[in-house]
C-alpha positions as CSV (number, residue, x, y, z in Angstrom):
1,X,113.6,84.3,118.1
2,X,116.0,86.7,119.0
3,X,119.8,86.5,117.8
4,X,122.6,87.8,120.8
5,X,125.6,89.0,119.5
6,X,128.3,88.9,122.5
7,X,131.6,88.8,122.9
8,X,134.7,90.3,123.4
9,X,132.4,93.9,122.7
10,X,132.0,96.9,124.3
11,X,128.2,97.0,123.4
12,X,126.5,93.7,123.3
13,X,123.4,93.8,121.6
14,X,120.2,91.9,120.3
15,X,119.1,91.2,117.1
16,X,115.2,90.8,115.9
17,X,114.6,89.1,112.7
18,X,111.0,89.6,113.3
19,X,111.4,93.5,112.9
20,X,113.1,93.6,109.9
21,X,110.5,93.3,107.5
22,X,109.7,96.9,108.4
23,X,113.3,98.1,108.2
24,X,114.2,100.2,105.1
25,X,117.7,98.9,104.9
26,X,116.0,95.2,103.8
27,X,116.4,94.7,100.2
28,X,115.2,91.9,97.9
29,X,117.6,89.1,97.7
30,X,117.5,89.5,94.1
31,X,118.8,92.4,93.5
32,X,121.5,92.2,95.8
33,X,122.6,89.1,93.7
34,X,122.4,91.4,90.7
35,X,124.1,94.3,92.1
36,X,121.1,96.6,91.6
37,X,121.7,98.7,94.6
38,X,119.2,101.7,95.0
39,X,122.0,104.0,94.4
40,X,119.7,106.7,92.0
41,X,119.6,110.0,94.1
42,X,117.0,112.3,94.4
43,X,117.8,116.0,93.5
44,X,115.6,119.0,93.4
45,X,116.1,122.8,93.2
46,X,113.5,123.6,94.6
47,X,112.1,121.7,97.8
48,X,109.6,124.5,98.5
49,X,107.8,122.9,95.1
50,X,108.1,119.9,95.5
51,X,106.8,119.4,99.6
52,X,104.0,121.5,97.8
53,X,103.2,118.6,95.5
54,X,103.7,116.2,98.0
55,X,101.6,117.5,100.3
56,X,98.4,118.7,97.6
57,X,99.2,115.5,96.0
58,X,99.1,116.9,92.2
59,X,100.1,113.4,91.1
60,X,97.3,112.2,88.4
61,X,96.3,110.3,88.7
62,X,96.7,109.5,92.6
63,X,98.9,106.8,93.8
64,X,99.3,106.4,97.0
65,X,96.8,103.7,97.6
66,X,98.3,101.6,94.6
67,X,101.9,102.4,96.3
68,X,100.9,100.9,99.6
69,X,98.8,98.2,97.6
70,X,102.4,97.3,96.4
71,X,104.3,97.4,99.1
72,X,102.1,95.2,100.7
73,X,102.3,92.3,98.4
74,X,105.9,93.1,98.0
75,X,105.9,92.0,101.9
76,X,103.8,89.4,101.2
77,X,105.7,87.9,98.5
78,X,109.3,88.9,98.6
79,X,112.5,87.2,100.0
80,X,114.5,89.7,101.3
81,X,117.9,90.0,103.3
82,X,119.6,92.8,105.5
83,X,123.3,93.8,105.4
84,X,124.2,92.9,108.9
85,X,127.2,95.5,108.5
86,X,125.4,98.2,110.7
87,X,124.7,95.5,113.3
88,X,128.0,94.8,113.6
89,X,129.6,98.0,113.7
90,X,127.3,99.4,116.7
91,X,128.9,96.7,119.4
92,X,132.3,98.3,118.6
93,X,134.9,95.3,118.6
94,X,137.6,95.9,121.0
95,X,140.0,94.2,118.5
96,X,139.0,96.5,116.3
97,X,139.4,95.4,112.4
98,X,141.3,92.7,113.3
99,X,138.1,90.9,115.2
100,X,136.7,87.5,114.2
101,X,133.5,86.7,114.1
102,X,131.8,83.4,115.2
103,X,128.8,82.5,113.4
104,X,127.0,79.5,115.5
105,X,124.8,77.2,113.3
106,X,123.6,73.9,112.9
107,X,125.3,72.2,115.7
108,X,128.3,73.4,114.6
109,X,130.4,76.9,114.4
110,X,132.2,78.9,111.7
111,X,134.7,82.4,112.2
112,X,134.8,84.8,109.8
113,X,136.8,88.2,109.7
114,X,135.2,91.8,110.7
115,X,137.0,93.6,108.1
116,X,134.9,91.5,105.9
117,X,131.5,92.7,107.3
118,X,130.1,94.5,104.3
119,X,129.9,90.8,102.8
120,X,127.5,89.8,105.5
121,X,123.6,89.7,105.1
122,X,121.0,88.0,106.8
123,X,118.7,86.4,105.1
124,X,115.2,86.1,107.2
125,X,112.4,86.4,104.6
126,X,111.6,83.7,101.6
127,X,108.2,84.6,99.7
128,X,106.9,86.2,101.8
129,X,107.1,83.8,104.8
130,X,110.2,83.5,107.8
131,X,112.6,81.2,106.8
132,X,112.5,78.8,109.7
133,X,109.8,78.5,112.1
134,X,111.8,78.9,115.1
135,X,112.9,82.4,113.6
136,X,116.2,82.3,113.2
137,X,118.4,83.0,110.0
138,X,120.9,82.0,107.2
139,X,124.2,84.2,106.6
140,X,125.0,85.0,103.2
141,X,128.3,85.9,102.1
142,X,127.7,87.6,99.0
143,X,130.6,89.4,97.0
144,X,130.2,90.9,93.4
145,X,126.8,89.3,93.0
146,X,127.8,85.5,94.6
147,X,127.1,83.8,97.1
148,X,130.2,82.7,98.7
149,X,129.1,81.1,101.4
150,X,125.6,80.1,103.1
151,X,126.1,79.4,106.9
152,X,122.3,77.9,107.6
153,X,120.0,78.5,111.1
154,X,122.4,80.7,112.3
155,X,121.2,80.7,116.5
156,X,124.1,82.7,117.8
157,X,127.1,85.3,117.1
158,X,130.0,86.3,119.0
159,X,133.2,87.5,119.2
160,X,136.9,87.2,119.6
């Protein structure tokens, strides 16, 4: 199922759950709770060498097939949620920082603050499976490695 989020935006736009299972900015549930961000950058001084390497593959031995072998299950297996801080930030609130958010879920509704949008990640994926069958999503509010607040089947989002 597919999420709308509406409002008082100047882009509306939809969201697919179902997609992000192949988006690179999921991450595994957790290690967000355990503040384990990828953060390690990669630095080389010479990028000439290293696309070499890549591309010759002088890795021994190989690992590319064990790599995708990993991901796989990874997929297969892994709960994973998505900062929905991106999402948010592309429909350009007209209020600006000062916009609410209303989160629509279980028959019932609850309005959180945009300035507070780095807090917000979806959760879509448990082992490996959707987390409802209808598609849709919980919202995590996660700050310093707690859940603050779990706002369940999440079917809609707008704003004010």
């Amino acid at each position: 199922m597919i999420i709308q989020i509406m409002g008082n935006v100047r882009f509306q736009i939809t969201l697919d759950p179902s997609t992000w299972i192949f988006d690179d900015r999921k991450e595994e549930l957790d290690k967000v709770l355990a503040n384990d961000a990828d953060q390690e950058q990669i630095e080389f001084s010479d990028s000439r060498e290293w696309s070499r390497q890549i591309i010759e593959g002088t890795t021994k031995p190989p690992t590319l097939k064990s790599e995708k072998k990993f991901k796989k299950q990874e997929l297969l297996d892994g709960t994973f949620v998505i900062c929905l801080k991106p999402f948010l930030e592309y429909t350009e609130p007209e209020r600006g920082e000062d916009a609410m958010i209303t989160f629509t879920h279980d028959d019932s509704t609850t309005i959180l603050p945009y300035n507070q949008r780095h807090k917000f990640h979806a959760h879509f994926s448990k082992d490996g499976k959707r987390l409802y069958d209808d598609g849709f999503i919980d919202i995590l509010v996660i700050d310093g490695g707690k859940i603050e607040n779990r706002l369940e089947h999440v079917t809609g989002i707008s704003f004010e």
